[in-house]
C-alpha positions as CSV (number, residue, x, y, z in Angstrom):
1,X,0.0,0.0,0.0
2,X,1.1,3.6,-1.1
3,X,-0.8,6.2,-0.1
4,X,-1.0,9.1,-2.6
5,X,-3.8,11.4,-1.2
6,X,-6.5,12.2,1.0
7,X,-9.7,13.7,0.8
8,X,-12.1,15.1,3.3
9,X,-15.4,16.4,3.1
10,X,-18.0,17.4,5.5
11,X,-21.2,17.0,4.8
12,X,-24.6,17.7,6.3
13,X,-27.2,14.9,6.7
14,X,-30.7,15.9,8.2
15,X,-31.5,13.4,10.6
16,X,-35.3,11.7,10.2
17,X,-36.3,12.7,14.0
18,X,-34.3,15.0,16.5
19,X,-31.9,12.6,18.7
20,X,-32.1,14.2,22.5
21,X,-29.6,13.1,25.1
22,X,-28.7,14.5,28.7
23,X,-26.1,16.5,27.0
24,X,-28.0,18.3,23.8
25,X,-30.5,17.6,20.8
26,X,-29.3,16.7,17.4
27,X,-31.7,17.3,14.4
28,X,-28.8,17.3,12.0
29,X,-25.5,15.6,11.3
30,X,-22.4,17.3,10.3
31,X,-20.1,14.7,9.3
32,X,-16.5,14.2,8.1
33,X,-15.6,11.7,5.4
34,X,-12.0,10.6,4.8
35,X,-11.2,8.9,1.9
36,X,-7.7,7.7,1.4
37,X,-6.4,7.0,-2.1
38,X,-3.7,4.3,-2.6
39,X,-1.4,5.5,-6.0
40,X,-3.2,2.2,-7.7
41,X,-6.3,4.7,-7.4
42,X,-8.0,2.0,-4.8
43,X,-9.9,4.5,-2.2
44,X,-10.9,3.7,1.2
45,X,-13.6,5.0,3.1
46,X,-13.4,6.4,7.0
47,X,-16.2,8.2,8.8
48,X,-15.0,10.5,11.5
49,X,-17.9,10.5,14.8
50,X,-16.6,14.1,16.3
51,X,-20.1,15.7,16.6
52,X,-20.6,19.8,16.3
53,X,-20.5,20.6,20.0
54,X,-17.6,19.7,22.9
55,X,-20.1,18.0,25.1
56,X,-19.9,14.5,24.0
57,X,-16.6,15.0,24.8
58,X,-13.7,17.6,24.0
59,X,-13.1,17.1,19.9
60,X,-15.6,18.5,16.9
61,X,-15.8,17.9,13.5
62,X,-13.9,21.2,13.4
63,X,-11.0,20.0,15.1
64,X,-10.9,16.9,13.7
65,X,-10.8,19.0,10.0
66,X,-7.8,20.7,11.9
67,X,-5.6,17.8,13.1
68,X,-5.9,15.8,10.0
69,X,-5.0,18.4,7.7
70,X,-2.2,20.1,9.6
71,X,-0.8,17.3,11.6
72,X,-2.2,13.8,11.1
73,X,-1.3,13.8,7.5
74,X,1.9,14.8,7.3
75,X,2.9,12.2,10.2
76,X,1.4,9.2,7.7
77,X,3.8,11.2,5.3
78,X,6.6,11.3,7.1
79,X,6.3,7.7,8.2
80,X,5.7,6.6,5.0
81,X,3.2,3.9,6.2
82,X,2.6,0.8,4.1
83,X,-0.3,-1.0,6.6
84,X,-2.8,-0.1,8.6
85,X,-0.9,-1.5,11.6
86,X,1.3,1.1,11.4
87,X,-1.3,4.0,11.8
88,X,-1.5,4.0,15.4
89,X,1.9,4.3,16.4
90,X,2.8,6.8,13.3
91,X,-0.1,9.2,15.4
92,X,1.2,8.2,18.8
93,X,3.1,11.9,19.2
94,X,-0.4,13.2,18.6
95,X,-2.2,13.4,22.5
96,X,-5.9,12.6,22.4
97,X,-7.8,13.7,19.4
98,X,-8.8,10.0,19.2
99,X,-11.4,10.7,16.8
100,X,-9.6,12.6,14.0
101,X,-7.6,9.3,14.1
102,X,-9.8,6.9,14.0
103,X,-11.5,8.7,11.1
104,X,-8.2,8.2,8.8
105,X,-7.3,4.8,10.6
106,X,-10.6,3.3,9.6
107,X,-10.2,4.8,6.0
108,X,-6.7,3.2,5.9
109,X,-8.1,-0.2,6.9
110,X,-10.9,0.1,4.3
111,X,-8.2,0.5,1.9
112,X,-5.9,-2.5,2.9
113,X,-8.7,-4.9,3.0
114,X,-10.0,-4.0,-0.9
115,X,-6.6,-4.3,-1.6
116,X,-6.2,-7.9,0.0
117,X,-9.8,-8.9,-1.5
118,X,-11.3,-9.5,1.7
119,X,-14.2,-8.2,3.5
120,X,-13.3,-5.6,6.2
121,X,-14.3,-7.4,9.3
122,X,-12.8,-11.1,8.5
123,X,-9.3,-8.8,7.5
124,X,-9.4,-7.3,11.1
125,X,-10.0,-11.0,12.9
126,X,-13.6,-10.9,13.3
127,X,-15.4,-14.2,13.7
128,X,-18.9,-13.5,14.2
129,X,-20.7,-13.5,10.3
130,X,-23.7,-12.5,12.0
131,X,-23.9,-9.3,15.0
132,X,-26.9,-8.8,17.2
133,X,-28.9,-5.8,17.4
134,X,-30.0,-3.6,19.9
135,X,-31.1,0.2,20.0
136,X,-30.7,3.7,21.8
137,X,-34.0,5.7,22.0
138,X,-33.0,9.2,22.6
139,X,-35.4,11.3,25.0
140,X,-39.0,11.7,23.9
141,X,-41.6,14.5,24.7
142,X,-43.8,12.0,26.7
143,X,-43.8,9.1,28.7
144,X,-46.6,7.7,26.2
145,X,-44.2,8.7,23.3
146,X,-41.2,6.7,24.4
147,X,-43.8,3.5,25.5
148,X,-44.7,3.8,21.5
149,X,-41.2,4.3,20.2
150,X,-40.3,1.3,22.7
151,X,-43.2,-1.3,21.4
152,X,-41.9,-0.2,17.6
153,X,-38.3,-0.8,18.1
154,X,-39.1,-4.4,19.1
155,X,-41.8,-5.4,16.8
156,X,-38.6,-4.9,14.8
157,X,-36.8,-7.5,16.5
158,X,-34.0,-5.8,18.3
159,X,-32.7,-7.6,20.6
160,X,-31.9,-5.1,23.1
161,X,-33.9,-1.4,24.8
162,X,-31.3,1.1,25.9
163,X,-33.1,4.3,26.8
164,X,-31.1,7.7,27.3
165,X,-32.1,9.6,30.9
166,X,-31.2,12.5,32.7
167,X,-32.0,14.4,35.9
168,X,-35.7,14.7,36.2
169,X,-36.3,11.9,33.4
170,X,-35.5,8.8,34.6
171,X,-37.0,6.7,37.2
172,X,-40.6,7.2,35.7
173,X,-39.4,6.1,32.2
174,X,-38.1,3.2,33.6
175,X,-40.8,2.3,35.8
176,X,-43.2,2.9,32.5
177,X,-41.5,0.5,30.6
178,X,-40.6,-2.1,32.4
179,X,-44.3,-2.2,33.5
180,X,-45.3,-2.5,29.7
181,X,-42.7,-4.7,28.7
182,X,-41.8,-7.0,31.7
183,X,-39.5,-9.2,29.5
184,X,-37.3,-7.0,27.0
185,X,-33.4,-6.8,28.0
186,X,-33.4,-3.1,29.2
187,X,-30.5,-0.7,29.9
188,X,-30.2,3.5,30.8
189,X,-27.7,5.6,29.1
190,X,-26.8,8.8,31.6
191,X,-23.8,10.2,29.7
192,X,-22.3,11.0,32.8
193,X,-25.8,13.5,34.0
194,X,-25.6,12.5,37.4
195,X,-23.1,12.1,40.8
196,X,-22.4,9.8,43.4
197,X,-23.2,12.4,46.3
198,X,-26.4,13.3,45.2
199,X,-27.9,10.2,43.2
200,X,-26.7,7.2,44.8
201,X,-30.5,6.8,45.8
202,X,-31.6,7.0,42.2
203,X,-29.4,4.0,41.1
204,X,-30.5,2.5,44.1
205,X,-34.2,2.5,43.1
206,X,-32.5,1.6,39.6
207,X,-31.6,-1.8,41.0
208,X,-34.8,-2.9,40.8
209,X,-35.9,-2.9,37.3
210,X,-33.7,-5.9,36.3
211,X,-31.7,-3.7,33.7
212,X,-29.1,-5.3,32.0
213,X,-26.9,-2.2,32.6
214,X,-26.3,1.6,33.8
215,X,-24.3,3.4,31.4
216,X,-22.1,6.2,32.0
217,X,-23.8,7.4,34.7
218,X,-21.0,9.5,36.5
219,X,-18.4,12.1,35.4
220,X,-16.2,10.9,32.0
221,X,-12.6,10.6,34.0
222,X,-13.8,9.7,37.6
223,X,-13.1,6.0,37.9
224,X,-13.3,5.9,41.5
225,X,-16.6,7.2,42.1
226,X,-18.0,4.6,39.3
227,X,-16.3,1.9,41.7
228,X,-17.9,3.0,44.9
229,X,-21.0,3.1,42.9
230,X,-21.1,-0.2,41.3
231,X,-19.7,-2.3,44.8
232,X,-23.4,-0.6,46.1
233,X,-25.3,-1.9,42.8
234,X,-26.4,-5.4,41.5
235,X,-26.6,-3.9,38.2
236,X,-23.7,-4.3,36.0
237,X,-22.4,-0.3,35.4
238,X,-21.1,-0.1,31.6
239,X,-18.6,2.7,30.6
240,X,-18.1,4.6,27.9
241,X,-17.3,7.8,27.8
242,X,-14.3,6.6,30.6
243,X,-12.7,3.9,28.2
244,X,-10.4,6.0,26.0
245,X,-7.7,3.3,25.7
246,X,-6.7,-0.1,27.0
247,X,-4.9,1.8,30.0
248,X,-8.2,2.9,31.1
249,X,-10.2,-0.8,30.8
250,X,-7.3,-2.0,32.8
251,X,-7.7,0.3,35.7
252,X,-11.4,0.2,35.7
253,X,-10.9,-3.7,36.0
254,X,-8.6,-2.7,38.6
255,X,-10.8,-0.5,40.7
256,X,-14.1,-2.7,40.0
257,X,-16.0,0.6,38.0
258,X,-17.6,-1.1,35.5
259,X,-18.6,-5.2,34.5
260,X,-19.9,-4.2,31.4
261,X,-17.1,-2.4,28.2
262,X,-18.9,0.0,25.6
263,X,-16.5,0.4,22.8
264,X,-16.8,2.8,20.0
265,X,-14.3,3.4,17.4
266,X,-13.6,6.8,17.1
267,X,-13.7,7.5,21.2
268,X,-10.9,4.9,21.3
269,X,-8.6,6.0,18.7
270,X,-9.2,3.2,16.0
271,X,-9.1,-0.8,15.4
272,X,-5.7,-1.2,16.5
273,X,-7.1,0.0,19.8
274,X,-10.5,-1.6,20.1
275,X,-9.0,-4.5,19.2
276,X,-7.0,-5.0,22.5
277,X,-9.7,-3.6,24.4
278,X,-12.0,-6.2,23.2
279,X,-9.2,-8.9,23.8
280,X,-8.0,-7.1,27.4
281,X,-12.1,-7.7,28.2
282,X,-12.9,-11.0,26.8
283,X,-9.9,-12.5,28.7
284,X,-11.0,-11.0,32.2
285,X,-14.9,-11.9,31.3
286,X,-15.9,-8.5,30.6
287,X,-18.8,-8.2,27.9
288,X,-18.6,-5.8,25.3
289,X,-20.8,-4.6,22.6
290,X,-20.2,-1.3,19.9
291,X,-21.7,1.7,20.8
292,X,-23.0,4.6,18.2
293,X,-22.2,8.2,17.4
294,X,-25.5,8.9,15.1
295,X,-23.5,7.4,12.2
296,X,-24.0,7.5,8.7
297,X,-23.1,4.5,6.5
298,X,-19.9,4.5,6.2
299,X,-19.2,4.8,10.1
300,X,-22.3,2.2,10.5
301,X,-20.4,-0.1,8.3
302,X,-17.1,0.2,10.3
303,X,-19.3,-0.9,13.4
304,X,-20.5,-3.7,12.2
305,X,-16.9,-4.8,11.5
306,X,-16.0,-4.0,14.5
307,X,-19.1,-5.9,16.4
308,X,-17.7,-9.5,14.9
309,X,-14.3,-9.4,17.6
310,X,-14.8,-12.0,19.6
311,X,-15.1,-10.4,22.3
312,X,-17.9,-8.5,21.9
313,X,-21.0,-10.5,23.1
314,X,-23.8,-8.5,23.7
315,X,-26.3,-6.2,21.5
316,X,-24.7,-3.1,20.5
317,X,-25.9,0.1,18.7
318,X,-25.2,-1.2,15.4
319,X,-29.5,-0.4,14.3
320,X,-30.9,-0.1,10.7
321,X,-29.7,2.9,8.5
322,X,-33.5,3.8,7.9
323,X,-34.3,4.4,12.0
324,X,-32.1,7.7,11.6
325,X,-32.1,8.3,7.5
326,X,-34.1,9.1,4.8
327,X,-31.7,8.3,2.8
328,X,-28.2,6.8,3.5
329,X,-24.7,7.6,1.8
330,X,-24.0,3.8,0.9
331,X,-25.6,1.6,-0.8
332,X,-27.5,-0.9,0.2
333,X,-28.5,0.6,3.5
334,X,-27.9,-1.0,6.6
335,X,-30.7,-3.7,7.2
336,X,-31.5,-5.1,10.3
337,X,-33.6,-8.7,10.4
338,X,-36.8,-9.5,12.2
339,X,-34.6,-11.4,14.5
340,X,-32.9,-8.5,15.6
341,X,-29.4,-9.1,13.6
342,X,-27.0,-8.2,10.8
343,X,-24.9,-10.4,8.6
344,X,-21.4,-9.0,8.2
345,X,-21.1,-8.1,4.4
346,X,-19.3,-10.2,1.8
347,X,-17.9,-7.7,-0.1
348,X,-14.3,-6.5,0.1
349,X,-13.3,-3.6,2.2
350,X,-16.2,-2.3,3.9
351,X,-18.8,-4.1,2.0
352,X,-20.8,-1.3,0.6
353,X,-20.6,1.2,-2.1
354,X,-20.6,4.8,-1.1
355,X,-23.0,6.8,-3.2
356,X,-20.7,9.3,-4.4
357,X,-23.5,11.5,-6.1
358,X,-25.3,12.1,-3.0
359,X,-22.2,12.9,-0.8
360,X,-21.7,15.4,-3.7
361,X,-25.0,16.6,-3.0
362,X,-24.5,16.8,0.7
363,X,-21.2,18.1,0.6
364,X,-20.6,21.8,2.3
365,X,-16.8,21.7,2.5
366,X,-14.1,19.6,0.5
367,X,-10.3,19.6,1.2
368,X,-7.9,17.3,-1.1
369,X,-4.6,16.8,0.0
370,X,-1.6,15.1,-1.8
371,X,0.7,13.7,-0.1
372,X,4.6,14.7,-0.9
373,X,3.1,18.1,-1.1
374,X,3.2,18.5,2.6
375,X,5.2,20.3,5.0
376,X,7.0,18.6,7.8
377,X,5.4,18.5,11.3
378,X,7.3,21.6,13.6
């Protein structure tokens, strides 16, 4: 592999129905899209997950545009990479900013695998042909609105509830639906909305629903407070916005924060990352399952790549392209069965074509950058 350029372009995909979280409502997308070309003219496709706003966590989409162009290129350049392998440590001098690398990382794996013939996810050691299926419901207006958007989602067949809360919304939403649906595998998503002094009673009344997990419910970095938390808890606590690399799965093992591993690409830095966090968890009997960032396709596809590691054993986020999209950048959209699951594609790379005339059509801002054109890293 010899990379000869890359392209980015943000585009601006209108979501079907505002997405509302403890943190902010999303009605639409701004999204970066690397491609990477190899000098044979082969292209592969990454989807950078930084959203518009720092509150997720402390990259945008405008930083990411920044660090790829100014200093994650010409790293790739100067180390004159020739696998995918070799991404992660050619951006080690680069701290954080996990998400502009993932972006490139992922394109750079798309590439490699097209160019070996092989689907994505059976390039990268998955194992599991066939991922199960669960969804996040984002805050509704009612009680009666979520119950609805509930009793849809599993008339679809997905295999697992998660339901975002916040201060003020959460106990009576779970209370609601676990009274109308006794029997589905349920789990809360707090994106790190509440604290140990003041809400330890909350997640104690929590205990009783028989959820599969608490996500995130305390601050992003605090580690300790999760573990004081979850040795007071039968429920399983599940992090995500904490696990940033391996180094952080280890000490949360450690401490005893979490049982439960949410990995997402971008927030970890990339495959070469995920990869040993799903390994690090499978070994110390840690279930882990592939969380979502409101992706479009091409991010979408990368999940479900990821979601066939081993290691990685429960429903995770990986839903249907049409539950977010009117229309999707690749083609065919993401499908999810009546049984709740997806069958890892058979095509190489990725395994699906991006529709290049409607990412034309969406596209607000383009950058195309050839490499031996730029200037060393100061």
């Amino acid at each position: 592999m010899q990379l000869d350029r890359v392209e980015l372009r943000e585009i601006s995909l209108p979501l079907k129905a505002p997405f509302e979280t403890s943190f902010g409502r999303v009605s639409r997308r701004r999204i970066l899209i690397v491609t990477v070309f190899d000098r044979s003219g082969m292209a592969g496709y990454g989807e950078c997950v930084a959203m518009e706003t720092p509150f997720y966590n402390h990259e945008t989409i405008d930083t990411a545009w920044l660090m790829t162009t100014r200093y994650i290129v010409p790293l790739l350049e100067a180390a004159q990479i020739q696998s995918a392998a070799q991404v992660r440590h050619a951006l080690a001098p680069i701290r954080e900013n996990r998400m502009a690398k993932a972006g490139i990382e992922a394109a750079i794996w798309d590439l490699e695998a097209r160019l070996a013939e092989q689907p994505l996810w059976r390039y990268i050691g998955g194992t599991n042909a066939e991922i199960t299926c669960g969804v996040s419901i984002g805050l509704q207006e009612s009680t009666a609105a979520l119950l609805e958007k509930v009793s849809r989602e599993i008339a679809c067949g997905y295999q697992r509830i998660k339901i975002k809360i916040k201060p003020g919304k959460d106990l009576q939403l779970v209370e609601a639906v676990r009274q109308q649906f006794p029997d589905v595998t349920l789990s809360v998503d707090a994106n790190s909305a509440y604290s140990l002094v003041s809400d330890t009673p909350l997640f104690t009344r929590l205990d009783e629903f028989s959820l599969l997990m608490i996500e995130q419910p305390l601050a992003p970095g605090d580690l300790v407070d999760h573990a004081k938390l979850q040795r007071g808890l039968d429920t399983a606590i599940c992090l995500d916005e904490s696990i940033v690399s391996l180094a952080t799965v280890q000490h949360a093992h450690e401490l005893g924060a979490c049982r439960i591993v949410n990995i997402k690409l971008g927030r970890v830095g990339g495959y070469g990352e995920a990869n040993d966090i799903q390994a690090f968890a499978q070994a110390h009997g840690m279930p882990v399952w592939c969380g979502g960032m409101l992706e479009a396709g091409i991010g979408r596809a990368h999940n479900i790549a990821l979601s066939t590691l081993p290691g990685f054993t429960l429903p995770g986020d990986v839903s249907a392209s049409e539950r977010y999209w009117e229309e999707d950048i690749i083609e065919p959209p993401v499908l999810v069965s009546r049984a709740g699951t997806i069958t890892a594609p058979t095509g190489h790379g990725i395994g699906f074509q991006v529709n290049e005339a409607f990412v034309d059509a969406l596209t607000v801002r383009r950058d195309d950058i050839r490499l031996g054109c730029q200037a060393p890293v100061a």
